[in-house]
Backbone as CSV, one residue per row, in Angstrom:
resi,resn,N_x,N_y,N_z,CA_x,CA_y,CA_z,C_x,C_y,C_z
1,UNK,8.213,33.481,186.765,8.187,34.857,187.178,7.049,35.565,186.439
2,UNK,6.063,35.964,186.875,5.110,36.900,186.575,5.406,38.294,186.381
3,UNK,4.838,39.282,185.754,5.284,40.354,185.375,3.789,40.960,185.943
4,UNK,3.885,42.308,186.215,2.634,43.027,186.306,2.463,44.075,185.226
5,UNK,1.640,44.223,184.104,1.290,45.364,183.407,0.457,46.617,184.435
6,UNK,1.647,47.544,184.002,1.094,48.946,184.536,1.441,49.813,183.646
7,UNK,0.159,50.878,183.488,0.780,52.138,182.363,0.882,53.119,182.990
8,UNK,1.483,54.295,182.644,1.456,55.470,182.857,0.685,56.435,183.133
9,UNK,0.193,57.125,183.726,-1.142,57.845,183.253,-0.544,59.396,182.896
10,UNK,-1.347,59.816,181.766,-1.291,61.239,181.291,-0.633,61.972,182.537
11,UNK,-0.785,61.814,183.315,-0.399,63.085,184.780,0.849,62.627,185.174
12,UNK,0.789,61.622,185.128,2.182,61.192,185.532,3.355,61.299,184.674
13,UNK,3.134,61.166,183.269,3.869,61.488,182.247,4.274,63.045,182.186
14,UNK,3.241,63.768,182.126,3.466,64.955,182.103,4.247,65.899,182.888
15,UNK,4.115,64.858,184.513,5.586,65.296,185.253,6.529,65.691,185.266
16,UNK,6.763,64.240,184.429,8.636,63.506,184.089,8.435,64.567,182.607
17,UNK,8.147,64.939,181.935,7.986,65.900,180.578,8.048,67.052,180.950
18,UNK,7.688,67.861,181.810,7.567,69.188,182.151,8.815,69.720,182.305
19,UNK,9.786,69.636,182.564,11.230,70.148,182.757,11.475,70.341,181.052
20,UNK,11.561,69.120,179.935,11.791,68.869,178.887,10.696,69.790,178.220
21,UNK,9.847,70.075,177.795,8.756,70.574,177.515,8.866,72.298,177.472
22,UNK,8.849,72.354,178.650,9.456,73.922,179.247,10.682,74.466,178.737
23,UNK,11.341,73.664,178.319,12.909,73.810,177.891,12.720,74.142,176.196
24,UNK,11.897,73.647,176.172,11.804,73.484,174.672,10.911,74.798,174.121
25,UNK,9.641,74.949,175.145,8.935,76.384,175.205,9.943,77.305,175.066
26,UNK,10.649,77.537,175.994,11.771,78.701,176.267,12.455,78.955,175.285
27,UNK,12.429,77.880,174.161,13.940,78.306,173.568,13.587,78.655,172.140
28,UNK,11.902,78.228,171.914,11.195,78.101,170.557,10.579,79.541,170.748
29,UNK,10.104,80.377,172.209,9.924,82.001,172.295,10.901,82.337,172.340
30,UNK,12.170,82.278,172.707,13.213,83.024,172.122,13.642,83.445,170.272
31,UNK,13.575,82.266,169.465,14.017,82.201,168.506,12.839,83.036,168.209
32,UNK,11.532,82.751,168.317,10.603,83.543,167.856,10.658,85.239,167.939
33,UNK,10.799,85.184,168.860,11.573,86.832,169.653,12.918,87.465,168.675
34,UNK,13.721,86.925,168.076,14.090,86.825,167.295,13.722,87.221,165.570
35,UNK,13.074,85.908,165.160,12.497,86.002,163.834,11.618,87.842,164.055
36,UNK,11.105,88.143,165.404,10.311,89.183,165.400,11.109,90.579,165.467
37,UNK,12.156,90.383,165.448,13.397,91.749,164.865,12.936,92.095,163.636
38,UNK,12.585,91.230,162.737,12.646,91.879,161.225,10.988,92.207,161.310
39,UNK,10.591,92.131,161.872,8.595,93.031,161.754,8.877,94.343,162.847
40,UNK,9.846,94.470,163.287,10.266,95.594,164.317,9.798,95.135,165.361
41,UNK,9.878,94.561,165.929,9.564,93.812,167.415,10.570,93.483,168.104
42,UNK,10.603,94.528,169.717,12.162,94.058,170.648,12.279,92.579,170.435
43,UNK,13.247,92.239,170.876,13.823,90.818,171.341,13.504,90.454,172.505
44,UNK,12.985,89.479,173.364,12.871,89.045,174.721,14.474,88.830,174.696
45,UNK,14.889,89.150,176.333,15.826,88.462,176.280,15.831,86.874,176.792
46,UNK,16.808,85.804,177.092,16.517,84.838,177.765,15.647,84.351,178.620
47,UNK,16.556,85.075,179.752,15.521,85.126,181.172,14.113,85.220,180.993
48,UNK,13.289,86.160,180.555,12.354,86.412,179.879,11.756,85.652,179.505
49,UNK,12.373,84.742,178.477,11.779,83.360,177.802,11.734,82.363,179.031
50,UNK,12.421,82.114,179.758,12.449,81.407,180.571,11.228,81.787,181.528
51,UNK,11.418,82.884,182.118,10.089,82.967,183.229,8.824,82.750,182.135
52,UNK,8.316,82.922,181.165,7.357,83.198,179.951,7.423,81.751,179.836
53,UNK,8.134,80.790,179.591,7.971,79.265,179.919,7.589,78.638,180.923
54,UNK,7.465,79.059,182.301,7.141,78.432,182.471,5.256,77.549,183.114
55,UNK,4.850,79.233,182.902,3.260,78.890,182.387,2.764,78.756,181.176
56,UNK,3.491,78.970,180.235,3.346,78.202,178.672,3.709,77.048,178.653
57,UNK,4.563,76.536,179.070,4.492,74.961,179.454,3.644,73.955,179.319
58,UNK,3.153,74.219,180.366,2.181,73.569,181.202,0.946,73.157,179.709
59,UNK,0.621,73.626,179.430,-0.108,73.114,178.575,0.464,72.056,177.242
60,UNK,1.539,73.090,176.624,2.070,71.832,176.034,2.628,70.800,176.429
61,UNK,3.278,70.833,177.955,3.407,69.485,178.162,2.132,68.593,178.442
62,UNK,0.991,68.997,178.986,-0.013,68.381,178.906,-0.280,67.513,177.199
63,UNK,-0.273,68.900,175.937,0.009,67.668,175.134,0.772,67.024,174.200
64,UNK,1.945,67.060,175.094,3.159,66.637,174.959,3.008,64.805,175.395
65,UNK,2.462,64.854,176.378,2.007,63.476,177.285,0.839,62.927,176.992
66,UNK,-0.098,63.579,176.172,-1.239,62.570,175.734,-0.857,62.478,174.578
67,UNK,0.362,62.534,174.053,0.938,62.170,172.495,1.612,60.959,172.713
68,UNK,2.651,61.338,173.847,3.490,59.979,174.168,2.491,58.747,175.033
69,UNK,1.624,58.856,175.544,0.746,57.726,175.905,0.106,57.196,174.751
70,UNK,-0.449,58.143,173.635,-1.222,57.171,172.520,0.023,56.574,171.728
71,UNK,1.099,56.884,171.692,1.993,56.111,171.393,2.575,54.971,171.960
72,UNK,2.750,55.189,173.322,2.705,53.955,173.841,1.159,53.208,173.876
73,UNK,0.026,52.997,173.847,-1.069,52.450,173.921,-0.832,51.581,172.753
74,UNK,-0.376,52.405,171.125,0.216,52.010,169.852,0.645,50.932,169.955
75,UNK,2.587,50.989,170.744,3.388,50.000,170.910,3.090,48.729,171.459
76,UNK,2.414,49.538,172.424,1.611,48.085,173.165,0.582,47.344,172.325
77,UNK,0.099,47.501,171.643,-1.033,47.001,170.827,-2.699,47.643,171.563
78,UNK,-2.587,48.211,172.224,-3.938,48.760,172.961,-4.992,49.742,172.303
79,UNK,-4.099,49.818,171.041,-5.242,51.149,170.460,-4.870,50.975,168.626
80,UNK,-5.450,50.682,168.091,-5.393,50.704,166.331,-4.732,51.982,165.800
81,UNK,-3.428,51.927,165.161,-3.249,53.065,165.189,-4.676,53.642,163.695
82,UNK,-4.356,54.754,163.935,-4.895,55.636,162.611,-4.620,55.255,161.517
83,UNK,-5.677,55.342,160.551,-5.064,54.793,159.141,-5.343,56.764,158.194
């Protein structure tokens, strides 16, 4: 039985990441929204964070997914890691 090596590509990763990513945006401007009570700064509420996630996203999941590919490139042996 033969196997075929195929990787991922950055875009494609970033797909399957973007839900996760966004989730994680949303909830790290909230808390921030938050910490910003004590400098006198309203609170966002949720929702807020949420719509505000989800074009902040987009970028960190972009590099959210060229983190997890040089890691996999790593695992695989395809790339030296960093010393």
């Amino acid at each position: 039985m033969t196997t075929t090596e195929t990787t991922w590509p950055v875009k494609k990763l970033a797909i399957v990441l973007y839900p996760f990513t966004a989730a994680a945006v949303a909830i790290n401007l909230f808390l921030l929204s938050l910490m910003g009570i004590a400098l006198g700064l309203p609170a966002l509420s949720p929702l807020t964070c949420i719509w505000l996630s989800i074009p902040l996203g987009i970028p960190a999941t972009w590099a959210a997914a060229r983190w997890v590919r040089g890691l996999m490139d790593e695992a695989e042996g395809r790339k030296a890691p960093d010393a």
